[in-house]
C-alpha positions in Angstrom: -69.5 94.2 -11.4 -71.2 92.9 -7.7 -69.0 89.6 -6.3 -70.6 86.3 -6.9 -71.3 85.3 -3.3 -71.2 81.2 -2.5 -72.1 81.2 0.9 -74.0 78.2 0.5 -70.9 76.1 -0.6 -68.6 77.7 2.4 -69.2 74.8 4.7 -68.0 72.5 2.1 -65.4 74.7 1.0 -64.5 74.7 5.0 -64.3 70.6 4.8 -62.6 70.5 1.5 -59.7 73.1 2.5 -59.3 71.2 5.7 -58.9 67.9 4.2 -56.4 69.5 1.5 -54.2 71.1 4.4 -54.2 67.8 6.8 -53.2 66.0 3.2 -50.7 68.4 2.8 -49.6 68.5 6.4 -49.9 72.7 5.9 -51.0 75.5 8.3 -53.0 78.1 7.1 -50.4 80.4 6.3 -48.7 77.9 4.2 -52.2 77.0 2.5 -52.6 81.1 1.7 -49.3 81.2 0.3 -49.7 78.4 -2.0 -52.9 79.8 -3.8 -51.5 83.4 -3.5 -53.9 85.3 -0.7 -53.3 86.9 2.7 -53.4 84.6 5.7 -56.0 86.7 7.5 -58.7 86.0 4.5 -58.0 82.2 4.4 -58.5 82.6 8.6 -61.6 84.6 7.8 -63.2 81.7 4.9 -62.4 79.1 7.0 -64.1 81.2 10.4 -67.1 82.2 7.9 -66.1 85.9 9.0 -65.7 86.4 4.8 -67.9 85.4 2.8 -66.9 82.6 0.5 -66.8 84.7 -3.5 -66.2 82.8 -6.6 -63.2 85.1 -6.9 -61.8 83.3 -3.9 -62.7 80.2 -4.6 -61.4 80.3 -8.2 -57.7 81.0 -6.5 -58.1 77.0 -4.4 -59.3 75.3 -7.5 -56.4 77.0 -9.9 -54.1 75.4 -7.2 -55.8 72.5 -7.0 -56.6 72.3 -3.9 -60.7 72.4 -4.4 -62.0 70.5 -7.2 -65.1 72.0 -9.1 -66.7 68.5 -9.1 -66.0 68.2 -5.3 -67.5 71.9 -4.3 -70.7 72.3 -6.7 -73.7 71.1 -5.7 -75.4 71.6 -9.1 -77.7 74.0 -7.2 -76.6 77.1 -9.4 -79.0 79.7 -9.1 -78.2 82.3 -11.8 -76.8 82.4 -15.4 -73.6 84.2 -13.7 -73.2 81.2 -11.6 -73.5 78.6 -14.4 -71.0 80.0 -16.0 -68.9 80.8 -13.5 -69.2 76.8 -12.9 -67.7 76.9 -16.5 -64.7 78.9 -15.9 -63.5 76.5 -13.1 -64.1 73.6 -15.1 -61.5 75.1 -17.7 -58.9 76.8 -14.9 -58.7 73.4 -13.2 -57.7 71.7 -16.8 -54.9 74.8 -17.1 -53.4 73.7 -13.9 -53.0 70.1 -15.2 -52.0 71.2 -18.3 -49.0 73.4 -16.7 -48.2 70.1 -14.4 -48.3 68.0 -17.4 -45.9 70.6 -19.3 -43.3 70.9 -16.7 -43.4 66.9 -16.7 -42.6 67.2 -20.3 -40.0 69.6 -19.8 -38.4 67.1 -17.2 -37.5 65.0 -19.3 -40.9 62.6 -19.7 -42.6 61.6 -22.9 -46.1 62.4 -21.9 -47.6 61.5 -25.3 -45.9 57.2 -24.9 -47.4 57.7 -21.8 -50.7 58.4 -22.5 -50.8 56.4 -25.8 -49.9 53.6 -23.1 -53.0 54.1 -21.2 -55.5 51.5 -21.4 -59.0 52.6 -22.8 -62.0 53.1 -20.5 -64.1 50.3 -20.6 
């Protein structure tokens, strides 16, 4: 199956990974470690040497460190893309999920906690 190039998000993905790491106070080779890719492809995304793939990208938003909402532009061009868009959505929610989990594990009552929550108005 061909890569699902993004190129037309990689500035943005540029900004958001920047942001994330001066947050973070990380380097590059800390960021690449954290999501789980060599140091030289983060250095080649962030120089626009490498072409910014939904592959890639899905490694930053599993993290956390790119939010779907924050990186879509709503400008998807194929069906491949749409639901690409879709598998994001549900791989950031797994990432919370594990957070909220090893919360639980620690010792928290997640479900007092959320039943204290006030509802939207």
């Amino acid at each position: 199956m061909k890569r699902l190039l993004l190129k037309r998000l990689q500035n943005r993905f540029i900004r958001l990974v920047e942001e994330y790491m001066r947050k973070h106070n990380m380097t590059q080779d800390d960021l690449a470690a954290y999501v789980g890719i060599q140091p030289s492809h983060l250095s080649n995304l962030m120089r626009g040497k490498r072409i910014l793939s939904a592959t890639y990208l899905l490694y930053f938003i599993s993290r956390g460190v790119v939010m779907p909402e924050d990186i879509n532009d709503g400008n998807s061009t194929t069906e491949r893309e749409n639901e690409f868009w879709e598998t994001a959505e549900f791989t950031r929610r797994i990432e919370f999920l594990r957070k909220v989990v090893k919360k639980e594990k620690q010792g928290y009552n997640i479900e007092a906690m959320v039943d204290a929550l006030p509802d939207p108005k």
